[in-house]
Each structure stands twice: as C-alpha cells, then as structure tokens.
C-alpha positions in Angstrom: -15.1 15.4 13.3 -18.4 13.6 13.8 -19.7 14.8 10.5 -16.9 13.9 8.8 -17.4 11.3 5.9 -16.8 7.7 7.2 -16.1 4.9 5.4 -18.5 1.8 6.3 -17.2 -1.9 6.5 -19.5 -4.7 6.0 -19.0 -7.9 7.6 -22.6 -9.6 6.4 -21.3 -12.1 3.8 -17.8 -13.5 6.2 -21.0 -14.7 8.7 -22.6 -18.5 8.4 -26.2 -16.8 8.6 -25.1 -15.7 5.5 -22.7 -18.2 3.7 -23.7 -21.6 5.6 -20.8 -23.5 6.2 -17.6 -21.5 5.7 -18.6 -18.7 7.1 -18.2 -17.5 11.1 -21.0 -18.0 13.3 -22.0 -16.2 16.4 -20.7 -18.3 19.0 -17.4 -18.6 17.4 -16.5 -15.0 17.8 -17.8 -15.2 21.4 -15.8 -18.1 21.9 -12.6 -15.7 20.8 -13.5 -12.5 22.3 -11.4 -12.5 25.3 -8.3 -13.3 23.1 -9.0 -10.2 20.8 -9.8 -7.9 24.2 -6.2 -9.2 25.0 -4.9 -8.5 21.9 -6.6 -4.9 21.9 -5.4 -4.5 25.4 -1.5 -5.2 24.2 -2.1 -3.5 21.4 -3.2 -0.2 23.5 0.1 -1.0 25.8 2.8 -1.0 22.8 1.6 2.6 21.2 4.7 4.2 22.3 6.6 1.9 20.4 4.1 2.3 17.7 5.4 5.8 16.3 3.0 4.9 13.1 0.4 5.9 15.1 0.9 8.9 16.2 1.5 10.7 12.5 -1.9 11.7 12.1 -1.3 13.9 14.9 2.1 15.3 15.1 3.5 16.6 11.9 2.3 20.1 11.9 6.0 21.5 11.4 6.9 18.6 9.2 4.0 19.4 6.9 4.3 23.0 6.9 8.5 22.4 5.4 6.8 19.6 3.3 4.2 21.9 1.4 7.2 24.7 0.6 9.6 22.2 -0.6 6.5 20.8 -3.1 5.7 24.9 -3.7 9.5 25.0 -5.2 9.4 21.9 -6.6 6.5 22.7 -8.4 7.5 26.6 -9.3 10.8 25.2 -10.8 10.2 21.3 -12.2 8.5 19.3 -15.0 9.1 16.4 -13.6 9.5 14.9 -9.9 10.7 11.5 -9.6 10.5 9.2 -6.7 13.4 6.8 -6.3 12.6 4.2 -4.1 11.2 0.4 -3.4 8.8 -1.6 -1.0 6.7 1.2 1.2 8.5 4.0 -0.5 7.3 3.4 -3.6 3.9 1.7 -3.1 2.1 4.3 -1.0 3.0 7.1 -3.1 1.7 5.2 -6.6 -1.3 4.3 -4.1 -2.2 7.9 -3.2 -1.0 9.4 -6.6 -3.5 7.1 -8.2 -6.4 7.6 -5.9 -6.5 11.3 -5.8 -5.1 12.5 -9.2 -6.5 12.6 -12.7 -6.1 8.5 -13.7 -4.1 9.9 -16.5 -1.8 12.4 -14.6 1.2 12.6 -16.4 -0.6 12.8 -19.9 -2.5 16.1 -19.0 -1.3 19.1 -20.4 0.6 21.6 -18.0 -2.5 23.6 -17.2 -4.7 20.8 -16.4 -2.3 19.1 -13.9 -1.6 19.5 -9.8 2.1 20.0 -10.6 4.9 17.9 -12.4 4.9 14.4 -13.5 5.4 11.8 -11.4 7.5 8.9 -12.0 7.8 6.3 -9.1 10.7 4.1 -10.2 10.8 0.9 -8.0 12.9 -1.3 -10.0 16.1 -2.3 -10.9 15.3 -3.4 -14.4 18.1 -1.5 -16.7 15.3 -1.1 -19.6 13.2 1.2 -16.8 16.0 3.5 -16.6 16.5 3.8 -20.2 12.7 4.4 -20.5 12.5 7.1 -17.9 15.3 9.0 -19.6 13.8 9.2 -22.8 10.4 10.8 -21.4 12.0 13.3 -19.2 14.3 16.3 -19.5 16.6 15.6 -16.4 17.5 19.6 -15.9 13.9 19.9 -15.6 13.8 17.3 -12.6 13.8 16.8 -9.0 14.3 13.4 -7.9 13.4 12.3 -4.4 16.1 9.0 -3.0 13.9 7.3 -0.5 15.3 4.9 1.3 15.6 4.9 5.6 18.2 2.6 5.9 20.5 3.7 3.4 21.5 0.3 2.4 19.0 -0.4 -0.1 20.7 -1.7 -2.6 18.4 -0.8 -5.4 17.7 2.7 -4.6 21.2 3.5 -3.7 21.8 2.0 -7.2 20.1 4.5 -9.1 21.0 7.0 -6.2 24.4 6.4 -8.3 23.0 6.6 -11.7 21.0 9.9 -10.8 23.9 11.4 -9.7 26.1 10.8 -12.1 23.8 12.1 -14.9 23.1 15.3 -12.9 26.8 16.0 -13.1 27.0 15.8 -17.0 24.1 17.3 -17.6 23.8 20.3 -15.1 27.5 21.2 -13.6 27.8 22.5 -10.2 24.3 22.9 -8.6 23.6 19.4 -9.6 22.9 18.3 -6.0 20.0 21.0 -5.5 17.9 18.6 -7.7 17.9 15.7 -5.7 16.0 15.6 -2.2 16.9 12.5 0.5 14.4 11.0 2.9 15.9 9.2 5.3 17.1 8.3 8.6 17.6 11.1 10.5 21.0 10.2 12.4 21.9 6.8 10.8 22.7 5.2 7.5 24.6 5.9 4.5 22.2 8.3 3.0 22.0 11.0 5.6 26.3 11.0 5.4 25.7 11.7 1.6 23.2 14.4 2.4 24.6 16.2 4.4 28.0 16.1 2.6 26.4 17.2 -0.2 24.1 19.8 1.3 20.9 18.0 -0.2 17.1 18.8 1.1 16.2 16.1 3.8 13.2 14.6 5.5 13.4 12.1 7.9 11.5 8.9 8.8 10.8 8.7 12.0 12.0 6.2 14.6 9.7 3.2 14.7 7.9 3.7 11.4 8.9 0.6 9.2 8.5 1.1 5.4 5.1 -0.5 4.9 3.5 1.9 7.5 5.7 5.0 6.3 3.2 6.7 3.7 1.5 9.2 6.3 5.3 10.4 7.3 7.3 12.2 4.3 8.0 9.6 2.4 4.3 9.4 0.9 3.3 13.3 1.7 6.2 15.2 -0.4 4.7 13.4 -3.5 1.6 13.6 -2.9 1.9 17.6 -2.1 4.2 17.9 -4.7 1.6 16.6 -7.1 -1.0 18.5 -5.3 -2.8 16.5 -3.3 -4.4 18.1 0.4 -1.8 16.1 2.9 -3.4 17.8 6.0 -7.0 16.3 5.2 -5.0 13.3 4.3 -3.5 13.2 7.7 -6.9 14.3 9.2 -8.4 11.6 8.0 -6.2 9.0 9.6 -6.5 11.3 12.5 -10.4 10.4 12.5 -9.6 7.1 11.9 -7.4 6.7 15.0 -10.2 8.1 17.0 -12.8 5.4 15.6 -10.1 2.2 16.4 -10.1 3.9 19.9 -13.4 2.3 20.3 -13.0 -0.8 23.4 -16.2 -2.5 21.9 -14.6 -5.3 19.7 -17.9 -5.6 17.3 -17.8 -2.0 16.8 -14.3 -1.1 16.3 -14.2 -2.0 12.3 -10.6 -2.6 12.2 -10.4 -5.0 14.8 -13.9 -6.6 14.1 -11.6 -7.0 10.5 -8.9 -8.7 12.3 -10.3 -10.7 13.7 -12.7 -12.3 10.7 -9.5 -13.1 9.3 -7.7 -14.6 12.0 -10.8 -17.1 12.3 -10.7 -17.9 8.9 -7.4 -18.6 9.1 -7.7 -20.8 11.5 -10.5 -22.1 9.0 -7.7 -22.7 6.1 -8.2 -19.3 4.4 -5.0 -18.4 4.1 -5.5 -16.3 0.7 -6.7 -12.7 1.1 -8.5 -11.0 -2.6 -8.3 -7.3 -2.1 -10.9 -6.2 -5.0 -11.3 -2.5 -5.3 -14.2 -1.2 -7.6 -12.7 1.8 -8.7 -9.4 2.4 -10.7 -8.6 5.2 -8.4 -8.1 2.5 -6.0 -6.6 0.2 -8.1 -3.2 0.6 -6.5 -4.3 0.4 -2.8 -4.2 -3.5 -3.4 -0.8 -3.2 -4.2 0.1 -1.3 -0.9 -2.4 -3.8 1.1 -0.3 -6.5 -0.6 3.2 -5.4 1.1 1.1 -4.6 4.6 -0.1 -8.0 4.6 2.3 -10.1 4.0 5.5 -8.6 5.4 3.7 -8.0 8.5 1.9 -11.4 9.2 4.1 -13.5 7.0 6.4 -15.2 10.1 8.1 -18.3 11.3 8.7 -17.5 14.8 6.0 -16.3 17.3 6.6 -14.0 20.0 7.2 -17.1 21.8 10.2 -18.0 20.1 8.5 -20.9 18.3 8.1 -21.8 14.6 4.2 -20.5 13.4 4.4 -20.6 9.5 2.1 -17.4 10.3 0.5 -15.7 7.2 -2.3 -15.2 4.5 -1.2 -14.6 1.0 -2.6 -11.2 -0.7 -4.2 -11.5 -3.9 -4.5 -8.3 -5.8 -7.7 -7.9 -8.1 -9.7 -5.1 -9.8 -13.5 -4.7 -10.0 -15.0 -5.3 -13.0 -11.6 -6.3 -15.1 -11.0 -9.5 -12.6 -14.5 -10.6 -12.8 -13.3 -11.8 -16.6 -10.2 -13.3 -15.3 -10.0 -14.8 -11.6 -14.1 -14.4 -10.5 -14.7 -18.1 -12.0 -11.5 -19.1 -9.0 -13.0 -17.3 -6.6 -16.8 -18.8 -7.0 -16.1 -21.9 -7.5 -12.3 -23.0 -7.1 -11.0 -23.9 -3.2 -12.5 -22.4 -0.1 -9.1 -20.8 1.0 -9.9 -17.2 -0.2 -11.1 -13.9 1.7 -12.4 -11.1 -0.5 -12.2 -7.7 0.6 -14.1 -5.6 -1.9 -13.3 -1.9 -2.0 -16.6 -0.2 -2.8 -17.3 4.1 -3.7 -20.6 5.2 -2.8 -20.1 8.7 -5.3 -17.2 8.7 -7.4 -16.0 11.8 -9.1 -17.2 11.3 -12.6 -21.1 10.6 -13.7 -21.2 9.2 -17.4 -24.5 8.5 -19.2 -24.8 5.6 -21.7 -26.2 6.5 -24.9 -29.2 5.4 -27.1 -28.7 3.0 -29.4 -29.1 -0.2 -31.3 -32.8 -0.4 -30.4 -33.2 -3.5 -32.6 -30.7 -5.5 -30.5 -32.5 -5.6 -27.1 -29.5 -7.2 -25.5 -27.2 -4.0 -25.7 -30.1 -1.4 -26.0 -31.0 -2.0 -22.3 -27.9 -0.5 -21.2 -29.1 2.8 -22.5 -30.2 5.7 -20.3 -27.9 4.1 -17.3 -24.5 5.2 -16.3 -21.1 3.6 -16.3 -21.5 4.3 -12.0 -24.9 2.6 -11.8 -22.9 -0.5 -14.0 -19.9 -0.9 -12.0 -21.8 -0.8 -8.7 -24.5 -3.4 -10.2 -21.7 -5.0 -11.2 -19.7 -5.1 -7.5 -23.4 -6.1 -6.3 -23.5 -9.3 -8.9 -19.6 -10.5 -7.5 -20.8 -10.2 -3.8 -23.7 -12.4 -4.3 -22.5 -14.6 -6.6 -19.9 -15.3 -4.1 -22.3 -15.4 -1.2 -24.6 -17.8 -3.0 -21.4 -20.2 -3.4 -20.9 -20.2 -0.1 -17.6 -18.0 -0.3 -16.6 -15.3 2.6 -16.0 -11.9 1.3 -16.3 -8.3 3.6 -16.7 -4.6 1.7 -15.1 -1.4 2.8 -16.9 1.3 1.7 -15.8 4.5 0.6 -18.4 7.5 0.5 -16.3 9.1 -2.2 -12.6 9.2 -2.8 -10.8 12.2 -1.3 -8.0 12.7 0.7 -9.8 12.2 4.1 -11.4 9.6 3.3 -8.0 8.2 1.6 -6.3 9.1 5.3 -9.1 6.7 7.0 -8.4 3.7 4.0 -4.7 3.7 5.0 -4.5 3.9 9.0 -7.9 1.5 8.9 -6.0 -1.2 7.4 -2.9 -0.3 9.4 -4.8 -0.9 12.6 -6.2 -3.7 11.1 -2.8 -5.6 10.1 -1.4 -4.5 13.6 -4.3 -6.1 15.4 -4.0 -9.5 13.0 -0.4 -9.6 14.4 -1.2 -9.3 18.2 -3.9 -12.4 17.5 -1.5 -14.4 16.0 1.2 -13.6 18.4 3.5 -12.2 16.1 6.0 -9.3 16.0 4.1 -7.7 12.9 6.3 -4.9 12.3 9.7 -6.7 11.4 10.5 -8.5 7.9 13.5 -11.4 9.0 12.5 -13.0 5.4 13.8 -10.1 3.8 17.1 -9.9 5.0 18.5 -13.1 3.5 17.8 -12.4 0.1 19.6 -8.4 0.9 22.6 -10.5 2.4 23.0 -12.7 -0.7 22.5 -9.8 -2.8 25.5 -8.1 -1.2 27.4 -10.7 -1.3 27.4 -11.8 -4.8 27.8 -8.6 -5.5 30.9 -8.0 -3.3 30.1 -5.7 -0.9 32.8 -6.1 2.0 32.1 -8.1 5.1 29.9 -10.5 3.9 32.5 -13.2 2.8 30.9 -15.6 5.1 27.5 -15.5 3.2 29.7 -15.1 -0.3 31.5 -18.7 0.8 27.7 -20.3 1.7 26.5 -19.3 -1.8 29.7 -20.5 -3.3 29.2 -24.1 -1.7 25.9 -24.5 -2.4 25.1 -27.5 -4.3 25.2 -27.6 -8.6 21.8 -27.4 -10.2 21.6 -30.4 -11.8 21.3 -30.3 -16.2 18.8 -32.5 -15.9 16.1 -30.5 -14.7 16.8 -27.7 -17.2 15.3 -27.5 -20.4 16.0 -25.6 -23.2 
C-alpha cells in the first residue's frame, strides 16, 4: 500500500511560529506528550472493545452479500431509499455526495451508478409527502436503518412504508424493504425475521456515528455504485498509518491533540471548511463525530467535565461570503479545519471576455480549480495573518480510497480527543433524555414515571411569549 494516494494534514498555521499568540508553541506540546503517549497507549489497550476498528479488515463475506443485494437492487429498482437518522443517515449522504455525480438523482438512467437515492432523516410530515410525489413506490426498495430498533423516527416511517407497500403492491410487499440492524436484539430484527425481510447487521461495538464502513453506509453506497472494497481499503491504509507510536507523526493523533490544547486555550468551536462540494457533506458527518463523542459531563472519573468543542459546518468558497468576516476577526474560540483537493475530477477553463473591464477580464484563461484553490489559499492566510488557528487535510483527489482514509482518520482522531480528555467517547447519555420524553409524551408504555415529571413541570409563564 505504500504507493497508495495519502492524504496530507498540515498543522503549520495551529503553531505560534506561525500565528503569535493563540497558537501552540513547541514546548507546550512537549510539555503534554507523555499524556498523549498515555492516551495512545490506552487507546492501543481498548481495540478489542473498539469493533470500529477492525471493519477495514474483516468484512470480506459481508461485502461480497452487500455487492449482490445492490446488483438486485439495481437490476429491479428506480429508486432506493434510505430510512434512517443520526449515523445512518449522515455517512451515507457523506459518501453519496463525495463519490457520485453532485447531481445524482437528476441524471438520466444511462448516466447514473444505479437508482436514486433518497436519504430521508426526518420526521417532518411535509418530507414524506415530498418523497412520494417524486417516486413510484413499486419501483422502490427502501432500506430501515436503525440498530436499536427503538428509534422512534425511523420506526415511524418503518410504519408508514409499510403500510403503503401493502396498498400499493399486495403480497410481496415485504421483498422491498431491507433492515439493518441488530443482529440478536431490538424490535427491528423481530419484524425481520417475521416478515422474512433482507438483513444486515451492525456489529457489536460499533455506535452509529462510527457505523458508515459497516453496512449501514456500504449498501448505499454499492447500491449507488460506489467501489466499497477501496473504500474499505482505504480505511484499511489508514489504520496502518495511526499505527504509527511517534506522536508528531501519526496525523490523527498529532490532530488530537492540537485540539485538546486549544481547548484548554478556550477554543471550544471547531469550523470544518471543505473546498469542494463533493465534500460538502463530510462536515455534516464530522459534526455528529464531534460532538456526540466529546460532548460529556462526567469523565471517566465519575466527575462533572462540561467536556466538548462545538462543530461548525462551513463550505469553501460559499462561507467566505457569509461566516469568513467571524472567523478573521470575531472571538478567538474557533479551530478551522480546511478540507483541501489537490486534483478534483473536473478541469473548467474561464473564457475570454470583457477585455475593456480589466477587473473581470483577468480571470480569463484560468480555471474554476486554479480559483477555488487561490481562493482556499486567501482564507488560510487571511486567517493566519489575524492571528487565528486553522490545520488543512488534504485530499490528493476524491475517490473511494482516499474517501476510506477521510473517514477512519477522523475516527481515530475523535477517539484519541476522548482518551485526552478522559472521556468515554463512544456513548451519547445527552441523547437519551430527550428519546425518554419523546416516548413518554407520546405514550409508549413504561415510561409513566418520565410522563408524570413532564406533567409537573412548571407553566411557561405568558409573559415571556410574544405574539
């Protein structure tokens, strides 16, 4: 694999010989390197536990029933529909978006990987409505996502789907709908196998926001085309690189641990900025890793932390018209990540014309690639010259491998920010009292303790609403 592409991370502009005052200096990662060789160390012990890590590398059998399920899929749909929220829904749309025509679904049949994709991770009765009206639901599959089985939302329009199957396509109804899921637990493996659907399982130990090298990213993206063994070899290579011991140069946990110290610093705000709409969507799925994984109260300890940096999403060049002007010279509480392309997949020239306007005629003869790189170029600078901390993963080009590296690099990285904080970085306690409310008000039996809490919780008081 050493020829492989490999995606670059630059750590230049979080330093103070670059930035002066807010950025890290020298001695202060020296002064925190035997916390991060700890860190690596327990880090290295809890891999059996970590079953996320080990995907790149044992899913030969799972990939080979993966790629004929998306062959009949394919031979047999128009449209394939994902239902599902949180990790099941945004690795897919990151993936989808980063390795398929930016306007998939509009292509005619001949020009596209396979059938439309709809990813529908929402609740909101209008989106439903929507979907119907642009699909022909004989001529789909859907795919219910959803480990736990409990998901309220999912298992929502698990309800809807099926009930619209059975009106519109009799008996074989259930052949159109495929469940990934928990292999031995949960409400959804009881419905599949009563009703004889197509599984895939999650495997133990991978939580949703690390889930989209396991089945619940690869059947869409094989579905839709996409190479899911470079994909996986990819993260494979990655694995490999984070094996490094040399703290400064393994990039993940060099990335870590940049963030912890400016955390420490009162950076608690993390800008992921990709330059390229193909990647416009990994910001979302950085957004979920980032936060539900660092965002905690209680350390490993048992003690209250108020852990966490908030994730900013932003795209390169849109955001430098609406959020840049924050970023250069608002509060020194960000991190900028740019995501960079060194090729992309598309060379346009700009025209001649309107020689007699020398401001616009200069453009001519360049490309749009040589713009939006000039123009990722400006934004680092302009934030380095305003003293402002900012690091830039590079991709060589966008392709499935180096897709597979993006994902399991900033896995590592998240999992590596957890062990420095002392944090259990792959549960989501926050979540669960929002879900428990949810069932409650709804009814859902044995939570009448919860529905009497919400029932004696104090009046909002007129005086504060308006309107």
């Amino acid at each position: 694999m050493k020829n492989k592409p490999r995606i670059r991370v630059d750590f230049n502009n979080m330093m103070a010989a670059s930035i002066g005052a807010h950025g890290i200096t020298e001695e202060e990662i020296a002064g925190h390197m035997a916390q991060a060789e700890a860190a690596a160390k327990a880090l290295a012990e809890k891999r059996p536990q970590m079953k996320w890590r080990e995907l790149p590398h044992n899913q030969a059998k799972i990939v080979e029933k993966i790629r004929k399920t998306a062959e009949y899929v394919r031979a047999n749909y128009d449209a394939f529909v994902v239902l599902g929220i949180g990790g099941s829904a945004l690795g897919p749309i990151a993936v989808h978006q980063a390795l398929n025509h930016l306007h998939y679904n509009e292509l005619p049949d001949s020009k596209r990987n396979g059938p439309r994709l709809y990813v529908e991770d929402n609740v909101d009765p209008e989106r439903l409505a929507a979907l119907l009206d642009v699909i022909d639901i004989k001529r789909t599959a859907f795919n219910v996502i959803t480990k736990s089985g409990s998901t309220s939302e999912t298992m929502a329009q698990l309800l809807a789907v099926f009930d619209l199957l059975k009106s519109a396509c009799g008996g074989d109804y259930a052949a159109r709908i495929i469940a990934t899921t928990d292999e031995k637990k949960g409400n959804l493996i009881k419905i599949a196998q009563e009703y004889g659907l197509t599984t895939f399982f999650v495997p133990d130990g991978v939580g949703g926001r690390f889930s989209e090298l396991c089945p619940v990213g690869l059947l869409a993206a094989a579905v839709c085309g996409i190479d899911i063994a470079e994909l996986l070899a990819g993260a494979a290579f990655m694995d490999d690189l984070c094996g490094e011991k040399d703290i400064r140069k393994n990039a993940a946990y060099m990335a870590a641990l940049l963030q912890y110290i400016s955390m420490k610093r009162g950076k608690n705000i993390s800008v992921m900025m990709p330059y390229a709409d193909s990647l416009k969507y990994m910001a979302d799925w950085y957004a979920q890793l980032w936060a539900e994984s660092l965002g905690k109260r209680y350390g490993l300890s048992g003690g209250e932390v108020f852990t966490g940096q908030t994730p900013v999403k932003a795209l390169g060049v849109t955001d430098q018209h609406s959020q840049v002007q924050l970023y250069v010279e608002g509060p020194f509480d960000k991190v900028v990540t740019f995501l960079g392309v060194d090729e992309y997949r598309s060379e346009y020239v700009i025209p001649g014309g309107f020689g007699h306007i020398p401001d616009v005629s200069f453009l001519s003869g360049h490309t749009l690639n040589e713009l939006i790189k000039t123009e990722q170029a400006a934004t680092e600078y302009a934030l380095m010259k305003a003293g402002r901390p900012s690091f830039t993963v590079t991709l060589p080009s966008v392709t499935a491998f180096t897709v597979g590296e993006l994902l399991y690099f900033f896995e590592v990285m998240t999992a590596f920010a957890g062990e420095l904080l002392c944090i259990n970085a792959f549960d989501q306690p926050g979540v669960e009292g929002g879900k428990q409310a949810t069932y409650a008000l709804l009814g859902k039996p044995g939570f009448d303790e919860k529905r009497a809490e919400l029932k004696a919780a104090p009046e909002k008081d007129p005086k504060y609403i308006v309107g």
